[in-house]
C-alpha positions as CSV (number, residue, x, y, z in Angstrom):
1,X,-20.7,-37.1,-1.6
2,X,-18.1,-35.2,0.4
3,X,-14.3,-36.1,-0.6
4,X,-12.1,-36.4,1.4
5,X,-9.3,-33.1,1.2
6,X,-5.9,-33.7,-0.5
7,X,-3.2,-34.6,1.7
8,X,0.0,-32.8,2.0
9,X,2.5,-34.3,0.5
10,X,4.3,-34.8,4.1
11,X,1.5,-36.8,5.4
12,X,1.5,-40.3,5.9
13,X,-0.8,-42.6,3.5
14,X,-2.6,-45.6,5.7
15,X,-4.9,-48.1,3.8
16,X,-7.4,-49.8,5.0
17,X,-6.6,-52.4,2.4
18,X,-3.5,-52.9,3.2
19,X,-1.2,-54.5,5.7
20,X,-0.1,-52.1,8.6
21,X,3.6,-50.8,7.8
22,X,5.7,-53.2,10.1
23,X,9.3,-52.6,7.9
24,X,11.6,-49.9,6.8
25,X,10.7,-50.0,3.1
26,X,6.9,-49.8,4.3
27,X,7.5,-46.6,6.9
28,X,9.1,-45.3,3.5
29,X,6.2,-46.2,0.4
30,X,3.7,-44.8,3.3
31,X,5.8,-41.6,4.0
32,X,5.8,-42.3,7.4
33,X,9.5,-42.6,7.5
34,X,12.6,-40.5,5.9
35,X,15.8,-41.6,7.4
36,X,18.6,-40.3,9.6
37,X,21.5,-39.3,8.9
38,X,25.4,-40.7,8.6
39,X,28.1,-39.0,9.2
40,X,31.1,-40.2,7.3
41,X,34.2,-38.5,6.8
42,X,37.4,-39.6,5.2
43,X,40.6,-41.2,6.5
44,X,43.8,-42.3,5.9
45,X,43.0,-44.9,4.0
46,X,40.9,-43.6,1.6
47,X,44.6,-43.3,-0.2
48,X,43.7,-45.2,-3.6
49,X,40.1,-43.2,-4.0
50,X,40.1,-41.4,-7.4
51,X,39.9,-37.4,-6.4
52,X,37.9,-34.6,-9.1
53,X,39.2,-32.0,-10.8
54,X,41.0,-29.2,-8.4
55,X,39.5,-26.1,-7.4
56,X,43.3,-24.7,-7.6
57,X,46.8,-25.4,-8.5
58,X,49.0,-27.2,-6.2
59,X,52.7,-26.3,-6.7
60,X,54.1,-27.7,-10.1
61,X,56.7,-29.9,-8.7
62,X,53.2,-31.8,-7.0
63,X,50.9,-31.3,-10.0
64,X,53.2,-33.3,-11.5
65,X,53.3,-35.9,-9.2
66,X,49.4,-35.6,-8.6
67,X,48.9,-37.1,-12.1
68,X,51.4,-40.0,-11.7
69,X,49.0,-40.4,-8.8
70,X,46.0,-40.6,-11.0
71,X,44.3,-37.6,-8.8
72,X,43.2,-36.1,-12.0
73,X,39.9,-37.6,-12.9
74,X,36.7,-36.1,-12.2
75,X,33.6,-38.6,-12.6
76,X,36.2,-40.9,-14.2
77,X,34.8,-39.3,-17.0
78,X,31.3,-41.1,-17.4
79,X,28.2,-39.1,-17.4
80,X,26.4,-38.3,-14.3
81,X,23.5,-40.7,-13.1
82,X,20.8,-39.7,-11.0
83,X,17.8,-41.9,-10.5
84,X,14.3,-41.3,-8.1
85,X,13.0,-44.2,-6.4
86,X,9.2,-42.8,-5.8
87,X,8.4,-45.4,-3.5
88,X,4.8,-47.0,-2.9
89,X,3.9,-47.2,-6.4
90,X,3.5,-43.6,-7.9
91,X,1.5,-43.3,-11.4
92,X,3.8,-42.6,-14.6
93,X,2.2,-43.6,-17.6
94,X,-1.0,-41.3,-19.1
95,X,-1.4,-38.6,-16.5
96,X,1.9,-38.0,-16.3
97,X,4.7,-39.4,-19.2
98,X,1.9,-40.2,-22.2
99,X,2.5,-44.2,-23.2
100,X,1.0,-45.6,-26.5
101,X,0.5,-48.7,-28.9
102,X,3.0,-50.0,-31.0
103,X,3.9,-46.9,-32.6
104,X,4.7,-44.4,-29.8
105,X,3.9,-42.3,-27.3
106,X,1.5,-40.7,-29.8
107,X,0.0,-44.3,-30.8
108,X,-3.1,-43.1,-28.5
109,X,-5.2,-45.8,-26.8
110,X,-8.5,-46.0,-26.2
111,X,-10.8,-43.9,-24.3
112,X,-11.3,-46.5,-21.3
113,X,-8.0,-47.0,-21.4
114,X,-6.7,-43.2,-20.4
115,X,-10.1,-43.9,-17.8
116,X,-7.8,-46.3,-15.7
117,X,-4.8,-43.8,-15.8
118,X,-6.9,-41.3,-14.2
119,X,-7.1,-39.2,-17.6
120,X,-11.8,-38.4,-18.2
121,X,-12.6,-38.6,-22.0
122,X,-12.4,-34.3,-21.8
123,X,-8.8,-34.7,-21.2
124,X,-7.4,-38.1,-23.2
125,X,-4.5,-36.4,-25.6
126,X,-6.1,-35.9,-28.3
127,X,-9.1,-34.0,-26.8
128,X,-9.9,-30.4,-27.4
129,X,-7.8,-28.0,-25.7
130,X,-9.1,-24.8,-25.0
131,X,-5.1,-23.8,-23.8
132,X,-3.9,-24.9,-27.1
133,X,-6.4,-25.9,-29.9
134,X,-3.9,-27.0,-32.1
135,X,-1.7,-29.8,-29.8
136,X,-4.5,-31.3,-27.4
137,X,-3.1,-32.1,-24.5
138,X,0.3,-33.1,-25.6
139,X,3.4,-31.4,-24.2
140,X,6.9,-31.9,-26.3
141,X,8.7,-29.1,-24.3
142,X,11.4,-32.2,-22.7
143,X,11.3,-33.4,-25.7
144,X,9.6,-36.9,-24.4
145,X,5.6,-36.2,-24.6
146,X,3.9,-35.7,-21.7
147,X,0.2,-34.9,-20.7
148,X,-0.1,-31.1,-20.6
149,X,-1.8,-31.1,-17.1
150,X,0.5,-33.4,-15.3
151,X,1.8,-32.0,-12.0
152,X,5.4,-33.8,-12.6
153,X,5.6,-31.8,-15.6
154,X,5.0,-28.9,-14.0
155,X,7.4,-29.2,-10.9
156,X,10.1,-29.8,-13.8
157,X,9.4,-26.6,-15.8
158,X,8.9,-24.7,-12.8
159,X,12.9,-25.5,-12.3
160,X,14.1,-25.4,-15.7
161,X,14.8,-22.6,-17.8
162,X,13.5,-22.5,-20.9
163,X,17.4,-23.3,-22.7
164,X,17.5,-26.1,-20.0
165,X,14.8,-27.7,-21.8
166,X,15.2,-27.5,-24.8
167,X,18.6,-29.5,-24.2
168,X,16.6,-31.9,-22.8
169,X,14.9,-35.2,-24.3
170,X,13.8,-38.8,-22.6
171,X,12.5,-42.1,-23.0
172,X,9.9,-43.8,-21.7
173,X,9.8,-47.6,-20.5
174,X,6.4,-49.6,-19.8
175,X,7.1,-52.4,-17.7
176,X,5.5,-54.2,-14.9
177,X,6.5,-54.5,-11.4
178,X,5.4,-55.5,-8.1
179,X,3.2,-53.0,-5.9
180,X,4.2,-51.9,-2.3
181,X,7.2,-53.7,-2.0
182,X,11.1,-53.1,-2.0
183,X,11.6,-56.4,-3.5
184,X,11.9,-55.4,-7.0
185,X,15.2,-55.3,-8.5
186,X,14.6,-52.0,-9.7
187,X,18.0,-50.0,-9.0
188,X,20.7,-49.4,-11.2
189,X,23.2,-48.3,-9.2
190,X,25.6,-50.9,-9.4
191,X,24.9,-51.7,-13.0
192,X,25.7,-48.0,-13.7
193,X,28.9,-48.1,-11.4
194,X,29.9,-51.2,-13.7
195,X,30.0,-49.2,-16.5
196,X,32.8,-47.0,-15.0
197,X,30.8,-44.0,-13.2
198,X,32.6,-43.3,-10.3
199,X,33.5,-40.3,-8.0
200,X,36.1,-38.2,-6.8
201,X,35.5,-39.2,-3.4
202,X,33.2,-42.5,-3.6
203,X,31.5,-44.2,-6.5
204,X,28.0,-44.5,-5.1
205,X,25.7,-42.5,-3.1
206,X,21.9,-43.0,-1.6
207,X,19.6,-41.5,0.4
208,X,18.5,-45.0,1.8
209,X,20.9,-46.5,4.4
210,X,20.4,-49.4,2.4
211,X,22.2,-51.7,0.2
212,X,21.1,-50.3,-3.0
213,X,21.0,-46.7,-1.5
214,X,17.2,-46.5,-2.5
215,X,13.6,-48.1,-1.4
216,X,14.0,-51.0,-4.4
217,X,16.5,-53.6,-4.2
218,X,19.4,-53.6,-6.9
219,X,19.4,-56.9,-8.8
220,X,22.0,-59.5,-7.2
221,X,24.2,-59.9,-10.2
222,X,25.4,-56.4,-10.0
223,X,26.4,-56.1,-6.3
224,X,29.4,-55.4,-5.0
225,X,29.6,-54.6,-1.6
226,X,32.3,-53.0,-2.0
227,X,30.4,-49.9,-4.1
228,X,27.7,-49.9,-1.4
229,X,26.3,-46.3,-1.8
230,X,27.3,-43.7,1.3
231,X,24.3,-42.7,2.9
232,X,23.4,-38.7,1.7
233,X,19.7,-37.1,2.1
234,X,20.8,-33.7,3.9
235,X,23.4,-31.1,4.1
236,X,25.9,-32.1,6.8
237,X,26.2,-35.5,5.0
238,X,28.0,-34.0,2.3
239,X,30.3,-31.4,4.3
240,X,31.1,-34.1,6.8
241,X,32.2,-36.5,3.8
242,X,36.1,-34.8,3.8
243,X,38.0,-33.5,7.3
244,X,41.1,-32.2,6.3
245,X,41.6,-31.6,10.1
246,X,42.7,-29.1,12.9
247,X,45.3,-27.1,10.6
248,X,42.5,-25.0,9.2
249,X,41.5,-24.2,12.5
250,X,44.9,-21.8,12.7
251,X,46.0,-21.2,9.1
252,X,43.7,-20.2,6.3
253,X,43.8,-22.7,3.3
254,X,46.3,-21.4,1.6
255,X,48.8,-21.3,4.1
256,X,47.5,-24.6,5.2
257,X,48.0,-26.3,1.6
258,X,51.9,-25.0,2.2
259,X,52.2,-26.6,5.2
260,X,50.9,-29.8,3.5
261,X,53.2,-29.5,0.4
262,X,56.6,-29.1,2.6
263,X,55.6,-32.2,4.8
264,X,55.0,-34.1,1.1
265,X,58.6,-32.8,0.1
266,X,60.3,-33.4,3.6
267,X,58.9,-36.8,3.9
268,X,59.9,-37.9,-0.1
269,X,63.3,-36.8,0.6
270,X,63.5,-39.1,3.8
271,X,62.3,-41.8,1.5
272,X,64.5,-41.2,-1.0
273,X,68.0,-42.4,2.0
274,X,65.6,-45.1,3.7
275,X,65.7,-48.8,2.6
276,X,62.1,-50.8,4.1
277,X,63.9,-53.5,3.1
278,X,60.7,-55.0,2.1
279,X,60.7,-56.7,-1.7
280,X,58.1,-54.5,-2.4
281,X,60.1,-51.1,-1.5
282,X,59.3,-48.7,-4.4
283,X,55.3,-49.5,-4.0
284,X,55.2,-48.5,-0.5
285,X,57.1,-45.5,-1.4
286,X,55.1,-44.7,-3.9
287,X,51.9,-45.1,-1.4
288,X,53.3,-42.7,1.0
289,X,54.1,-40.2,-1.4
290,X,50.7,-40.3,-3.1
291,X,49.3,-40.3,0.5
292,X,50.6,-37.4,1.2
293,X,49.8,-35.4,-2.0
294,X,46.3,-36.6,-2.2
295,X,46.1,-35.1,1.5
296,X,48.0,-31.8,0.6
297,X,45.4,-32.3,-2.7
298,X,42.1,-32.8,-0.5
299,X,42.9,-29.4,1.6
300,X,43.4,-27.4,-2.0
301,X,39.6,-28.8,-3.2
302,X,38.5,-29.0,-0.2
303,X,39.7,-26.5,2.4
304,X,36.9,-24.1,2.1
305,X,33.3,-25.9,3.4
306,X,31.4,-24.0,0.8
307,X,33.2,-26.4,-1.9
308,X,30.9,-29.2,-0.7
309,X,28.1,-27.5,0.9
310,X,24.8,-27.4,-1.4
311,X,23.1,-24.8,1.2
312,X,26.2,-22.5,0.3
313,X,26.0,-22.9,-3.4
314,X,24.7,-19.5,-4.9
315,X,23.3,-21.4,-7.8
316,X,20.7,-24.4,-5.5
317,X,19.8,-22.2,-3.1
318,X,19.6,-18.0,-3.0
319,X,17.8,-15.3,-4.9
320,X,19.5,-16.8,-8.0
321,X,19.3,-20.4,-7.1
322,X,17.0,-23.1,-8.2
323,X,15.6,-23.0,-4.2
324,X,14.8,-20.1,-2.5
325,X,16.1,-20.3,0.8
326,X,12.5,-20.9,2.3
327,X,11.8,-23.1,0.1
328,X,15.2,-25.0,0.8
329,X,15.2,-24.9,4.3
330,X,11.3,-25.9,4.8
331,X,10.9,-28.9,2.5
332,X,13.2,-31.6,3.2
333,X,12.8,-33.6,-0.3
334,X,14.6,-30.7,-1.2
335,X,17.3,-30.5,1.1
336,X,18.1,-34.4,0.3
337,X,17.8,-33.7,-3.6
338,X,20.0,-30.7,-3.1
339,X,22.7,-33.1,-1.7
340,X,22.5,-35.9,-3.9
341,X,22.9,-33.4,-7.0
342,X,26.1,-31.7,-5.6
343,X,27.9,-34.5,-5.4
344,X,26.6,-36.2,-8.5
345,X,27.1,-33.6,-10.8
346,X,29.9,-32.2,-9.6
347,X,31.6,-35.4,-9.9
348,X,32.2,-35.9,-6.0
349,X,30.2,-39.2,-6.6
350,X,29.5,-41.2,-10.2
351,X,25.8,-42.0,-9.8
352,X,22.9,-41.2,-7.0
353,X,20.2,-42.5,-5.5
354,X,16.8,-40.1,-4.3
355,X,14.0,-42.1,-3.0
356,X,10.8,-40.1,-2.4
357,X,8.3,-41.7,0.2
358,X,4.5,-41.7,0.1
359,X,3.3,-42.3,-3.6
360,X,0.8,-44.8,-2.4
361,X,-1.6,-42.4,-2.9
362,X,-5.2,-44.3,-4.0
363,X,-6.3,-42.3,-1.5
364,X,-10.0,-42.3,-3.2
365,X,-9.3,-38.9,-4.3
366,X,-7.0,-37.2,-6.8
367,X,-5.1,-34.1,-5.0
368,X,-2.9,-36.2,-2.8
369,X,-1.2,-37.8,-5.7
370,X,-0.6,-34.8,-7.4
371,X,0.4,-32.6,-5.3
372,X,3.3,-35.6,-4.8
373,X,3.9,-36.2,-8.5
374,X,4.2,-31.7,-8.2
375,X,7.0,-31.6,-5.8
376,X,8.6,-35.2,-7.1
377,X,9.2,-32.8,-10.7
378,X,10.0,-30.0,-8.7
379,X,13.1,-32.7,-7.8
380,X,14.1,-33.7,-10.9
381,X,14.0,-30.3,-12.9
382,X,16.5,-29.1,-10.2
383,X,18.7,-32.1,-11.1
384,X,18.3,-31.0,-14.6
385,X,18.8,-27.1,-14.5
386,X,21.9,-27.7,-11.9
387,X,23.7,-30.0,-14.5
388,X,22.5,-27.2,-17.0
389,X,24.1,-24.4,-14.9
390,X,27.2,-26.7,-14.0
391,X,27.8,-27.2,-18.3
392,X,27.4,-31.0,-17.3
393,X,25.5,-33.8,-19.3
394,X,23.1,-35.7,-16.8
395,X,20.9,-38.6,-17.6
396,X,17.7,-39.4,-14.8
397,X,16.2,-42.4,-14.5
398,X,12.1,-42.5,-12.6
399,X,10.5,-45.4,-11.3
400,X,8.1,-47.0,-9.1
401,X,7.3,-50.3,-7.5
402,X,4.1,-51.1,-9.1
403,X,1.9,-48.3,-10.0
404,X,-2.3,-47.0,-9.8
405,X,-5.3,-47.3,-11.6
406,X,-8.7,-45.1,-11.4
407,X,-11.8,-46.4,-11.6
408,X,-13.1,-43.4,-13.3
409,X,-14.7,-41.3,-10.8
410,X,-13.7,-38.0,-10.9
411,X,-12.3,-35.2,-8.5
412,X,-13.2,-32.3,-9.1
413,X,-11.8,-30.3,-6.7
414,X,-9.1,-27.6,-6.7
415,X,-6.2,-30.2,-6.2
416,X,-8.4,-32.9,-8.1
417,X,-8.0,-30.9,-11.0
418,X,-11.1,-32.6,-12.8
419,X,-9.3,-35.6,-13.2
420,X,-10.3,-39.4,-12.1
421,X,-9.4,-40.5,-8.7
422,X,-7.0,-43.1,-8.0
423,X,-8.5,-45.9,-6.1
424,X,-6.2,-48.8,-6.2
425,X,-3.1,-50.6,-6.9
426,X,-1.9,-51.7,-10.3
427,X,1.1,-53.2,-11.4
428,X,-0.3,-53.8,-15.1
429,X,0.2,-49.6,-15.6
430,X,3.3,-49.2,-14.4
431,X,6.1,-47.6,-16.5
432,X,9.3,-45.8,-15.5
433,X,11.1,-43.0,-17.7
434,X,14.1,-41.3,-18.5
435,X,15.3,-37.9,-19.1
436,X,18.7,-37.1,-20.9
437,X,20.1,-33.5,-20.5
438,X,23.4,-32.4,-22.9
439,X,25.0,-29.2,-23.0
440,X,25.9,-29.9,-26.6
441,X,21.8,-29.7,-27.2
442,X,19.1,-31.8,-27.6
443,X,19.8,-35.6,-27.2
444,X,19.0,-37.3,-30.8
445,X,16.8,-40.4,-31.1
446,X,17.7,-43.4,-33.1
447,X,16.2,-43.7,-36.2
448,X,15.9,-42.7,-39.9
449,X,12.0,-41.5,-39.8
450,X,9.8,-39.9,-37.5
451,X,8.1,-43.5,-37.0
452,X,11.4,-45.2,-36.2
453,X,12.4,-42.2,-33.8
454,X,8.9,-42.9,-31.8
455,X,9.5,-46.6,-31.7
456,X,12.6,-45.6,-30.0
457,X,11.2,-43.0,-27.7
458,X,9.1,-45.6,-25.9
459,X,10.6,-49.0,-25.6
460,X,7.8,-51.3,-25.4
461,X,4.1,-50.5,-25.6
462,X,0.3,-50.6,-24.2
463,X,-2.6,-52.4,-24.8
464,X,-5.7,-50.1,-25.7
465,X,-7.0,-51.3,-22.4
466,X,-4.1,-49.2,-20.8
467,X,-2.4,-52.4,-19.5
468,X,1.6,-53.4,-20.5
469,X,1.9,-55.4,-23.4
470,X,4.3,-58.4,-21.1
471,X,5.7,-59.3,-25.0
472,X,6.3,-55.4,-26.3
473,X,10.3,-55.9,-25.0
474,X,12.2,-57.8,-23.0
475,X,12.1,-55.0,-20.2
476,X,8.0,-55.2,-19.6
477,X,7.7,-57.9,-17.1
478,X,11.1,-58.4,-15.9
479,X,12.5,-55.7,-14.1
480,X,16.0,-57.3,-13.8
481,X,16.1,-57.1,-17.7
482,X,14.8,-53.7,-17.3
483,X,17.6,-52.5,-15.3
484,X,19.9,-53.7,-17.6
485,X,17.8,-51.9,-20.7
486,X,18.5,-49.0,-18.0
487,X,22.3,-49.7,-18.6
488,X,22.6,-50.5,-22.0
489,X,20.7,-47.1,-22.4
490,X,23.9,-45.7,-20.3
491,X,26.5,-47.1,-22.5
492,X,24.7,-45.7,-25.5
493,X,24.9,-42.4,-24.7
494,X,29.1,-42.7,-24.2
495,X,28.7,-44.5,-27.6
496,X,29.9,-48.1,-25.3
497,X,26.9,-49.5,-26.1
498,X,29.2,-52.5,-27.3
499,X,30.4,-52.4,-24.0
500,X,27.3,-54.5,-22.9
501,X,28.5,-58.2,-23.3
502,X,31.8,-56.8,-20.9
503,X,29.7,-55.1,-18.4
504,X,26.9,-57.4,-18.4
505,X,28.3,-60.9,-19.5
506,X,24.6,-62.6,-18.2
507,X,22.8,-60.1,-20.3
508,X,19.5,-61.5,-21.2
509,X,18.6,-58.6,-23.9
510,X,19.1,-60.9,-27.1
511,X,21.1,-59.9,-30.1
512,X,22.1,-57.1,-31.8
513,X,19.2,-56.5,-33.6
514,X,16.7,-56.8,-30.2
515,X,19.8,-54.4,-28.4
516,X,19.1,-51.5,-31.0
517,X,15.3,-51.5,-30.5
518,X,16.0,-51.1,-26.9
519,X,18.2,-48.2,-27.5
520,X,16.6,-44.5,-27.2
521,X,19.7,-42.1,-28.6
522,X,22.5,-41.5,-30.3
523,X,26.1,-40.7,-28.2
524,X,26.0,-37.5,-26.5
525,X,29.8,-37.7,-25.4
C-alpha cells in the first residue's frame, strides 16, 4: 500500500467524512483559518484598570499617591493561567499523557486498549525498551507520566531546561467531549478570572476574536461580558495595547515621565481651590488625580516599546531565547504563543487563551498528528521555561474537543514513527491535562502514600478497552463540571480551595469529601 506523506502542520485537514467547513470554529479545527488581528490600545477611560508592578520609580510624593490609587498590584496576585485550546479534536490520552485504571496513570490497560490510542503491543508502557530497559516507555521527567515517544513531550523538553522541569508536575483529566465542534463548554477563562486572576492592563486575553478568546465555548454561568478576552495572537497586538502618545515622540521617557508628574501636581493644586459643587466632590477629585498618575504611571512602565514587545525580549526570542529568531519569525503558532505568554506571565493580563488549529488529523496516517502534537509541546514548554526564567509560578491547562482512535494499522514511516495510524473520531478517548510550574520546586500531590498520590495525579480513569469510565468523577462526561474541576484545581494551588462555594455557588462537584478526590496538589503560594 502506498501512504499517504505527513502533512505539515500548516496544512489544512479536509475529510471526506465530514461536513465541508462552512463556520469560523470549523476554518479553525481544519487549520484552514488563524485569525486577524485587533488593534486595541488604551484610553482615557481605562482610569479604574488595576496597573503591574513598575519598571521604575515615579517621584515619592506620586509613589505615594500611586498606592492610594491601588496602581500597585501585579496579576492581583493570583497565579498565571494559560490554557491551549487544540482545536478539532487532538489525541491526549496513551500516545501522548499515559491514562490508567482505577489506580493511576501507571494502572496500565490492556493491550487492545493502548491499540485504539494508536500505541502497537511493541510500544504499550510497559514493553521492552531498548532506550531504557529499566522504565519501558514511561517518562516522569514533568513529573505527570507520559509515553516516552510522544511528540508533545518532546516539543516541551526541547524548550525546557532541565531545572525547568524538574519544578514542574501535572495532572491528567479523562473526560468526554464532543468531536469537531466549538460547542463544548470547555474554557476556563471566566471561571479562572472569577477566582481573582486579573491583569495590569486587562483581565482576559485570547487568540480567538471570540467570546471565550478560544475555539471552545466557555460555560454560560461564568460569563461576563464585561471580562470578554482582548484579542492577542501576534506581536503588534501587544505593543499596540498601551499609547502613551505624541510626547515621546520629542522627549525621551524620562523627560517625558517629568512632564507628566508636573501636569499631575499643577492640576491637584487647581483642585485643591475649585469647588464642582457636585455632592460627590472629593470622588471626582480623587478620579482626576488618579487619572493623571496612572497616566504619568503608564509612560514610566510603559514608555519604552521593548517593555511589551515579546519579539524584543532577549529571553523569547534571540541567541539566548526560547525562539531563535528564524524560528520566531517563520512559524506563526509561535509568534501568537510568544504574545499570549508576555502578557500572561508578566502580569499585563491574569489568564490566556492559545488555540491551535488543525488537530483533526485521522488523516489515515500517523505523521500529520505528530508532527502537530511536536510543535503544540514546543508551545507549551515555552510557556513553561518563560515563567521559569521570569521566577513566576504558572499553571497550563490542554484540551480538545473530542479526541481520535486508531484502528491499529500501523505507519511505519519516518514521521509514523511505527506507531498506529489515526483513522477516526472519538470522543470516548478524550482526556485533557495539566501542567503546574513553581519556582519554589516541584508541585506536591495530595496524598499520604504513593497509591493515594496517583489517585490524585489522574482524576478519573479508563476502562481496559481504552474508553472513559463516564462514572470515574464527576468531570468525565460533563465538561461544564470539568471546567469547574479546572477551577477548583486553581483555588487549590493558592490554598482557596474553600473558596469554591463563593466562586462557584452552582457548583455541581459534591461534598467535601468528592472535592478532595478532585484535587491534584497541595498550595504552591
Amino acid at each position: 500500500m502506498k501512504r499517504a506523506k505527513p502533512l505539515h502542520p500548516d496544512s489544512p485537514l479536509l475529510h471526506a467524512c465530514h461536513s465541508k467547513p462552512v463556520s469560523r470554529r470549523d476554518f479553525i479545527a481544519c487549520g484552514l483559518s488563524y485569525g486577524a488581528a485587533v488593534l486595541t490600545t488604551g484610553s482615557v477611560f481605562g482610569l479604574f484598570a488595576n496597573p503591574g508592578k513598575a519598571q521604575a520609580q515615579l517621584s515619592p510624593d506620586l509613589e505615594a499617591l500611586k498606592q492610594l490609587c491601588g496602581i500597585n498590584v501585579q496579576g492581583a496576585g493570583k497565579i498565571p493561567f494559560i490554557c491551549f485550546d487544540l482545536a478539532g479534536g487532538a489525541n491526549i490520552a496513551g500516545s501522548n499523557v499515559l491514562v490508567g485504571g482505577a489506580g493511576g496513570q501507571l494502572d496500565f490497560l490492556s493491550v487492545q486498549g493502548y491499540s485504539k490510542l494508536g500505541l502497537p503491543a511493541d510500544m504499550v508502557p510497559t514493553a521492552v525498551n531498548a532506550a531504557n530497559p529499566a522504565g519501558g516507555f514511561v517518562n516522569n521527567q514533568l513529573g505527570l507520566a507520559f509515553h516516552s515517544d510522544s511528540q508533545m513531550l518532546a516539543g516541551i523538553l526541547e524548550r525546557t531546561t532541565l531545572a525547568t522541569q524538574a519544578m514542574t508536575n501535572g495532572a491528567v483529566l479523562p473526560s468526554r467531549s464532543e468531536n469537531d465542534t466549538g460547542n463544548n463548554p470547555h474554557n476556563p477563562m471566566y471561571a479562572i478570572a472569577k477566582a481573582g486572576a486579573s491583569g495590569s492592563l486587562m483581565p482576559l486575553v485570547g487568540s480567538r476574536n471570540s467570546d471565550s478568546g478560544a475555539n471552545s465555548m466557555a460555560p454560560m454561568e461564568f460569563y461576563n461580558a464585561e471580562l470578554r478576552p482582548t484579542k492577542i495572537d501576534r506581536p503588534s497586538d501587544v505593543t499596540g495595547l498601551v499609547d502613551v502618545g505624541d510626547l515621546f515622540g520629542l522627549l525621551n521617557q524620562n523627560d517625558a515621565v517629568a512632564v507628566m508628574e508636573s501636569v499631575q501636581r499643577i492640576s491637584d493644586s487647581k483642585l485643591s481651590r475649585v469647588n464642582t459643587n457636585i455632592s460627590r466632590d472629593a470622588v471626582i477629585k480623587d478620579l482626576i488625580r488618579c487619572g493623571y498618575v496612572k497616566s504619568a504611571d503608564l509612560a514610566d512602565r510603559f514608555g519604552n516599546p521593548a517593555t511589551l514587545d515579546p519579539a524584543a525580549d532577549v529571553d523569547i526570542v534571540g541567541a539566548a531565547g526560547i525562539f531563535s529568531a528564524a524560528e520566531f519569525n517563520g512559524d506563526a503558532e509561535f509568534r501568537k504563543t510568544a504574545s499570549v505568554m508576555k502578557l500572561v506571565v508578566n502580569g499585563f493580563a491574569g489568564a490566556g487563551s492559545i488555540t491551535i488549529g488543525g488537530y483533526d488529523y485521522h488523516t489515515g496516517e500517523r505523521g500529520t498528528g505528530e508532527l502537530r502534537d511536536l510543535r503544540a509541546g514546543r508551545c507549551i514548554g515555552a510557556c513553561l521555561e518563560y515563567a521559569a526564567r521570569m521566577n513566576q509560578p504558572l499553571m497550563i491547562y490542554v484540551y480538545s474537543d473530542g479526541s481520535v482512535d486508531s484502528n491499529g494499522r500501523i505507519d511505519d514511516s519516518e514521521s509514523g514513527r511505527g506507531k498506529g495510524e489515526w483513522t477516526g473520531d472519538n470522543s470516548s478517548t478524550a482526556a485533557s491535562f495539566m501542567l503546574i510550574y513553581s519556582p519554589n520546586g516541584r508541585p506536591s500531590l495530595l496524598g499520604g502514600s504513593t497509591a493515594e498520590q496517583a489517585r490524585h495525579q489522574q482524576i478519573g480513569f479508563m476502562r481496559p478497552d481504552a474508553s472513559v469510565e463516564t462514572g470515574s468523577s464527576v468531570a468525565a462526561n460533563n465538561v461544564n463540571l470539568l471546567v469547574q474541576t479546572v477551577l477548583l484545581n486553581y483555588l487549590a494551588l493558592s490554598g482557596e480551595q474553600n473558596r469554591l462555594a463563593e466562586v462557584a455557588p452552582f457548583h455541581g462537584l459534591g461534598n467535601a469529601a468528592s472535592i478532595d478526590r478532585l484535587t491534584a496538589f497541595e498550595p504552591i503560594v
